[in-house]
N, C-alpha and C positions, 0 to 999 in steps of 0.2 A: 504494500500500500504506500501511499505517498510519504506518507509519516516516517516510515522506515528509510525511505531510501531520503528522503532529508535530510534525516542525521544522518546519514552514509557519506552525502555531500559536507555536510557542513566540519566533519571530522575531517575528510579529505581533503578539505579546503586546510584546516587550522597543518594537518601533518605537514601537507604541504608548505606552506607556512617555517613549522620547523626546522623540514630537512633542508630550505633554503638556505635559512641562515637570512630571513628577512625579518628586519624586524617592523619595529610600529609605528618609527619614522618615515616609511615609504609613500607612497601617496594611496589613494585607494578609496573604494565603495564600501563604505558599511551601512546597513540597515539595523535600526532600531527599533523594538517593539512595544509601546505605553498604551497599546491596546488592550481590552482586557481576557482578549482569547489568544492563544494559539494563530501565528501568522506566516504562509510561507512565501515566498519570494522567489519573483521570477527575474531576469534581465535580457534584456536586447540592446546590443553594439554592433556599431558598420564595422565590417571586414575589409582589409587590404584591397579585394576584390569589388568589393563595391557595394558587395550582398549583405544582408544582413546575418547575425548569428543568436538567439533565443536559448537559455537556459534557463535550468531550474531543477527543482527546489532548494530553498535555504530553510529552514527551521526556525523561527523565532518565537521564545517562548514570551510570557510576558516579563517585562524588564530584561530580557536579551538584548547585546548589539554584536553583532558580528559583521566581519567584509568577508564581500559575498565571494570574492576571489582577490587573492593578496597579488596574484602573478599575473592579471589581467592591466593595461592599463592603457584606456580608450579616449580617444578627444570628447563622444559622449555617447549616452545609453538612455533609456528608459525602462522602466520597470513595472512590472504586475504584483500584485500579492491580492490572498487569498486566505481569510480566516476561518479557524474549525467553527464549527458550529458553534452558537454559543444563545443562552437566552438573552433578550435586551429589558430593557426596563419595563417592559409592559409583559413582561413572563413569554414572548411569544420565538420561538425558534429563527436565530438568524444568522447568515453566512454576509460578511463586508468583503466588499471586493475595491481593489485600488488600481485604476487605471483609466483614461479617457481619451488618450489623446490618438495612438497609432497602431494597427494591430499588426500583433506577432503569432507565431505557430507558435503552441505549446502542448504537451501531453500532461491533462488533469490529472492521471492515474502514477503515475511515477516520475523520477527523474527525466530527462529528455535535455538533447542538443540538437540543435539544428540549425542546419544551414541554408542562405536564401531563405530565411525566417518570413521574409516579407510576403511570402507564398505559403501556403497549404503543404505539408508535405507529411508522406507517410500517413501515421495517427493523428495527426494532429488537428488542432480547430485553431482558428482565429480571435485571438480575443483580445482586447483593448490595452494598451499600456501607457503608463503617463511617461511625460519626459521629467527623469531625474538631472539631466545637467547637460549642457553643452559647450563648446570650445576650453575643455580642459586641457590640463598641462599636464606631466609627471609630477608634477609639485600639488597639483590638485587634490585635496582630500575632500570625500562630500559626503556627509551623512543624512540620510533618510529614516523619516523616525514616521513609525505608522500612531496616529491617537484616535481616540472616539470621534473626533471632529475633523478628522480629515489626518490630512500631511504634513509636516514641514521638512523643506532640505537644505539643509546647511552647507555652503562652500566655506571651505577654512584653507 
């Protein structure tokens, strides 16, 4: 299920990490979660080629931040996320979804990469993603923090 292969990413993200020998001065994408559910996380960045590239999932529990890849590092990206179910203030069953702006492939059921994201490919559907930031640097760091009320993203 999604949930598992999450943390498969999000561990493989941090080992990686690791075994680099990168540390936490590098530039990079983190996602934040001050939502009150369970939030996973998707991204879409241009490729060399032209194409676009769509991944996913990150795991975010509530009060996690994590970057979503420490070895990635793009002029800009947008992003998807997706909360577990959860009840809202009025008792009744709800799933929050964050994206508006451009859609990307992605596979709801598990992890997934994909190339030419900007197209239909394989399993995949189309679905919405915001822009998290554009004309970035290597010196760019940017945090995306999901909350009850929306977004904020921080360039630092």
């Amino acid at each position: 299920m999604m949930i598992a292969a999450a943390v498969k990413l999000g561990v493989s993200t941090i080992l990686l990490s690791l075994l680099s020998g990168i540390g936490s001065a590098i530039a990079g994408i983190t996602f934040c979660n001050e939502f009150p559910a369970v939030v996973w996380v998707a991204i879409a960045y241009p490729q060399d080629s032209g194409g676009w590239l769509s991944r996913g999932w990150l795991e975010l529990r509530q009060g996690d931040c994590y970057p979503f890849d420490t070895a990635i590092h793009v002029s800009s990206f947008y992003y998807r996320a997706i909360s577990k179910p959860y009840r809202d203030a009025h008792g009744r069953r709800s799933i929050e979804t964050w994206g508006n702006a451009k859609s990307f492939a992605v596979w709801e059921r598990d992890n997934f990469q994909y190339y030419n994201a900007e197209e239909r490919v394989l399993n995949s559907t189309l679905e919405n993603f915001s822009l998290g930031a554009d004309n970035l640097t290597d010196a760019s760091n940017v945090t995306v923090t999901f909350k009850e009320d929306g977004t904020t993203v921080t360039l630092h």
